[in-house]
C-alpha positions as CSV (number, residue, x, y, z in Angstrom):
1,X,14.3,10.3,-13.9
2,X,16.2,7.5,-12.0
3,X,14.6,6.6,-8.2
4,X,17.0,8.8,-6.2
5,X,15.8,11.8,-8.5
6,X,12.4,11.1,-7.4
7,X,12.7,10.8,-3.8
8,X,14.4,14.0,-3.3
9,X,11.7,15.5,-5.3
10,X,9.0,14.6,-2.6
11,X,7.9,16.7,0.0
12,X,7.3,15.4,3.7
13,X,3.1,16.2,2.7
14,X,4.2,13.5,-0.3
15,X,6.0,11.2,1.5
16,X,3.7,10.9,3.8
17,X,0.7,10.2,1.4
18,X,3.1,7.7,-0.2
19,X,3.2,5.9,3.3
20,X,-0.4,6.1,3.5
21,X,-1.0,4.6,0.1
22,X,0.9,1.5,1.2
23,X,-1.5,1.1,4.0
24,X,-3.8,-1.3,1.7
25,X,-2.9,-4.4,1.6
26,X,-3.2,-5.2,-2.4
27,X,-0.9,-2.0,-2.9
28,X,1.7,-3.2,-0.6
29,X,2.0,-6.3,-2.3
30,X,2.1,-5.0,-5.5
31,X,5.0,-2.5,-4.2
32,X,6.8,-5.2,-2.5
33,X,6.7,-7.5,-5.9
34,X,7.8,-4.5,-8.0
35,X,10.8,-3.5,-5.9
36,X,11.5,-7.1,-5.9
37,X,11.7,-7.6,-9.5
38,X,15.2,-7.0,-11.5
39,X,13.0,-5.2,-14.8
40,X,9.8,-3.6,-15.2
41,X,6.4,-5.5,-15.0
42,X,3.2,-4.8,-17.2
43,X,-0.6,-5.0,-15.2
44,X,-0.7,-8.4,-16.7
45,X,2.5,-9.3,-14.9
46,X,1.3,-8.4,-11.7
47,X,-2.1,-10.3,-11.8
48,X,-0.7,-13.2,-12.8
49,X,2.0,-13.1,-10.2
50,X,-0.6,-12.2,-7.1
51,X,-3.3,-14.2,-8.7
52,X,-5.5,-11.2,-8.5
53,X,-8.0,-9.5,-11.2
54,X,-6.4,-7.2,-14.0
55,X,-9.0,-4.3,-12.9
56,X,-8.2,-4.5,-9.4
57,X,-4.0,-4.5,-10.2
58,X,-4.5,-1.7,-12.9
59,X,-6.3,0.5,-10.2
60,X,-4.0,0.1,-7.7
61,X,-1.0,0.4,-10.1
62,X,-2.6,3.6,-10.8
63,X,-2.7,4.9,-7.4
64,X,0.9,4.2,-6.4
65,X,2.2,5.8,-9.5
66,X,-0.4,8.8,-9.1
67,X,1.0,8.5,-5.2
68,X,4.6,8.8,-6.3
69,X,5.7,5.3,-5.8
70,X,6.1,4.2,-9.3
71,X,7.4,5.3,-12.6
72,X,5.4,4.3,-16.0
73,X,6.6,4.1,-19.1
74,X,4.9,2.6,-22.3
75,X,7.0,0.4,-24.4
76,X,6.8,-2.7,-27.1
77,X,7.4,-5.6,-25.3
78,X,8.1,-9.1,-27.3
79,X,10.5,-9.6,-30.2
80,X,8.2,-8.4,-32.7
81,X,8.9,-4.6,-33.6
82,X,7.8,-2.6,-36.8
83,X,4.4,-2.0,-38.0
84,X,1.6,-4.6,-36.9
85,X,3.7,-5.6,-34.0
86,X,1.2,-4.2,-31.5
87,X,0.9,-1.0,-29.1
88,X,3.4,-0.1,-26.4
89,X,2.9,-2.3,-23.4
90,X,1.8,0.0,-20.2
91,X,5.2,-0.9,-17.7
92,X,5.6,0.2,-13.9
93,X,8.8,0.3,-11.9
94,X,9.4,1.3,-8.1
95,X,10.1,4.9,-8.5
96,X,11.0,5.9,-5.0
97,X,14.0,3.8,-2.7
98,X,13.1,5.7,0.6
99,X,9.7,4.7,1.5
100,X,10.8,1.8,0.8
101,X,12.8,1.9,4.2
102,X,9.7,3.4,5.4
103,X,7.3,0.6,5.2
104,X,6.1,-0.9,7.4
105,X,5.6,2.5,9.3
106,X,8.1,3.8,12.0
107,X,6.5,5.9,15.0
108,X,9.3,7.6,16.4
109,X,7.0,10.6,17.2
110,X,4.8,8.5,19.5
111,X,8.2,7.0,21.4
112,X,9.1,10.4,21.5
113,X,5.9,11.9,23.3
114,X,5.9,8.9,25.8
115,X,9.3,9.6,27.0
116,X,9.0,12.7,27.4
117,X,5.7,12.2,29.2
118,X,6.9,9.8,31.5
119,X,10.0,11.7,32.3
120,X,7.8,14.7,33.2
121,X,5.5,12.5,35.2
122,X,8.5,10.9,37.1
123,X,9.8,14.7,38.1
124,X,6.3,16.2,39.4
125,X,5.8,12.4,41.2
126,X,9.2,11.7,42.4
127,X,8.2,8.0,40.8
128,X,11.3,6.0,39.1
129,X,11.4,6.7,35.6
130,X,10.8,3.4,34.8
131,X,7.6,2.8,37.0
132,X,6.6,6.2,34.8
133,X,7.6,5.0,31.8
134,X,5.3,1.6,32.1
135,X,2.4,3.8,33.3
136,X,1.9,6.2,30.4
137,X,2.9,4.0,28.1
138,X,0.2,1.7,29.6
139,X,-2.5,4.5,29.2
140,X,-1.9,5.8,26.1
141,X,-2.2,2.3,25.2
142,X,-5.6,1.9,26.3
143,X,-6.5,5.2,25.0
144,X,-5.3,3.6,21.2
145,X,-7.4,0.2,22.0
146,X,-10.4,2.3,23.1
147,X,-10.1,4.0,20.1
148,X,-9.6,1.1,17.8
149,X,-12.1,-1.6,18.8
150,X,-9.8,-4.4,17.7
151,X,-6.3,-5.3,18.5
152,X,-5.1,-6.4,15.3
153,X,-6.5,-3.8,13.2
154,X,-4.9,-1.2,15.5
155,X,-1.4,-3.4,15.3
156,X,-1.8,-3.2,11.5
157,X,-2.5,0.4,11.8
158,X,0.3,1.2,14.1
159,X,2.9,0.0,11.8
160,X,3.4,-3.3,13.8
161,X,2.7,-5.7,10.9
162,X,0.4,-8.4,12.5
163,X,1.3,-11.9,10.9
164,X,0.1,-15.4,12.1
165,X,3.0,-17.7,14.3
166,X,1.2,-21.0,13.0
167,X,0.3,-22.0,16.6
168,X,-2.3,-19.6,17.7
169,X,-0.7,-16.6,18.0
170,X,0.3,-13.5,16.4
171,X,4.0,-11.9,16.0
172,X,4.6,-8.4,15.2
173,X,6.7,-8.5,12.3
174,X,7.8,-5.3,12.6
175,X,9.0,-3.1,14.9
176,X,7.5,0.7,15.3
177,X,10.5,1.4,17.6
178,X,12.8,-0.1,15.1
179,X,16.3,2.2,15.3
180,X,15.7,2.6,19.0
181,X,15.1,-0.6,19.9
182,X,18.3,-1.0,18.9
183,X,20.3,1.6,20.7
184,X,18.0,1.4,23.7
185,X,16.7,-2.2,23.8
186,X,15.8,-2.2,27.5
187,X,13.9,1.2,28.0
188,X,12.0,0.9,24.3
189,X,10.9,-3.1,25.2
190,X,9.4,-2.1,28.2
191,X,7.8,1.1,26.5
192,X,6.5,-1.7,23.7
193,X,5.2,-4.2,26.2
194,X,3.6,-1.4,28.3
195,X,1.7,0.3,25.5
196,X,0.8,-3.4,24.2
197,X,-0.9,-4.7,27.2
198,X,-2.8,-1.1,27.5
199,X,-3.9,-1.7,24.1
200,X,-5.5,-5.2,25.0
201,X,-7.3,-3.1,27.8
202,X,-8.6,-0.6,25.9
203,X,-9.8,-2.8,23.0
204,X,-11.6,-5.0,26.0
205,X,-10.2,-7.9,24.6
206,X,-9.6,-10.9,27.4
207,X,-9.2,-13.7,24.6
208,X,-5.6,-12.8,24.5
209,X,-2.2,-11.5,26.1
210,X,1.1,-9.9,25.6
211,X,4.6,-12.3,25.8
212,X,8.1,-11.3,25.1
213,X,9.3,-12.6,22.0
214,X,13.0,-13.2,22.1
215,X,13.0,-13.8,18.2
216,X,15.4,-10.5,17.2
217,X,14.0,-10.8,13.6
218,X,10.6,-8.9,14.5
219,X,9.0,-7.1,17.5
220,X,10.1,-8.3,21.3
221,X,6.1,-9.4,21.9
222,X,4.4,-11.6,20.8
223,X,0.1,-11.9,21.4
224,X,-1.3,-15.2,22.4
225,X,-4.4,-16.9,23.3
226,X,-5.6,-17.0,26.7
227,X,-6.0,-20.6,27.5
């Protein structure tokens, strides 16, 4: 079965879990080296190349290919064929192209819900849409810090990809809002930096705030110490 089988075989309840399996940090970067890699790699491979234990690789291997994320197949690797040459060598290959694209995770759905929210709000209020817009964003935010307790394990959570900026501060190497960021830059930026600075709220955290980023590679904000 080639990738493109696969992927049109999951279900949304599949895709899904596959998304959620990639959640752990060891399995992303085992999925990340095996999509990267032009042939198929044995546990061994991937130790070596992480510079993890075999157990921990072989368990996650495991769990992505029981997850729908990799194909296995068991064959002699080495020049040595015949009898005596050894058993087949356990190999894993990415399996499925689209969650791929998937990963980190997009959240359309919440974009959606705080539109629509703050449209409604700006109707019943006679508020400007925007003013709306920064509002709920803003407390929906705070509801997700609340919830969380910690800013960064929310970002990671929330799809936003936390990652280090070497100077104190953390960029959001991804986007949640990605495609409609795009289309929409203004409108979703202010969404993003609304829901953002909630976040901080809610998680009670004053060590830090929310900057725009104008670096068009990852998220438009950026979090910083408070100095």
């Amino acid at each position: 079965m080639n990738p493109t089988q696969q992927q049109a075989s999951l279900s949304e309840a599949e895709r899904l879990t596959a998304v959620a399996s990639l959640g752990d940090p060891v399995r992303k970067r085992l999925f990340e080296l095996l999509r990267g890699s032009p042939h198929a790699l044995s546990r061994d491979d991937c130790a070596e190349a992480l510079g993890l234990p075999k157990s921990t690789i072989r368990a996650q291997l495991d769990r992505l290919a029981a997850d729908g994320l990799l194909l296995v197949e068991f064959r002699k690797v080495g020049d040595r064929t015949g009898p005596g040459s050894g058993r087949p060598t356990k190999l894993y290959t990415v399996a499925v192209g689209e969650v791929a694209a998937s990963v980190p995770a997009r959240h359309y759905d919440l974009a959606a819900e705080l539109l629509a929210a703050a449209v409604e709000r700006s109707i019943d209020s006679s508020v400007d849409v925007g003013d709306a817009l920064a509002q709920v964003a803003f407390d929906a935010g705070k509801r997700l810090g609340a919830d969380a307790g910690t800013i960064h394990q929310l970002l990671a959570d929330t799809g936003y990809d936390p990652q280090p900026d070497g100077a104190g501060g953390t960029i959001m190497a991804n986007c949640p809002f990605h495609k409609l960021s795009q289309e929409h830059t203004g409108v979703v930026c202010q969404l993003n930096g609304s829901l953002l600075n909630g976040i901080l709220v809610g998680c009670g955290d004053g060590n830090h705030s929310i900057e725009p980023d104008a670096e068009l590679s990852h998220c438009c904000a950026r979090i910083v110490p408070v100095r």
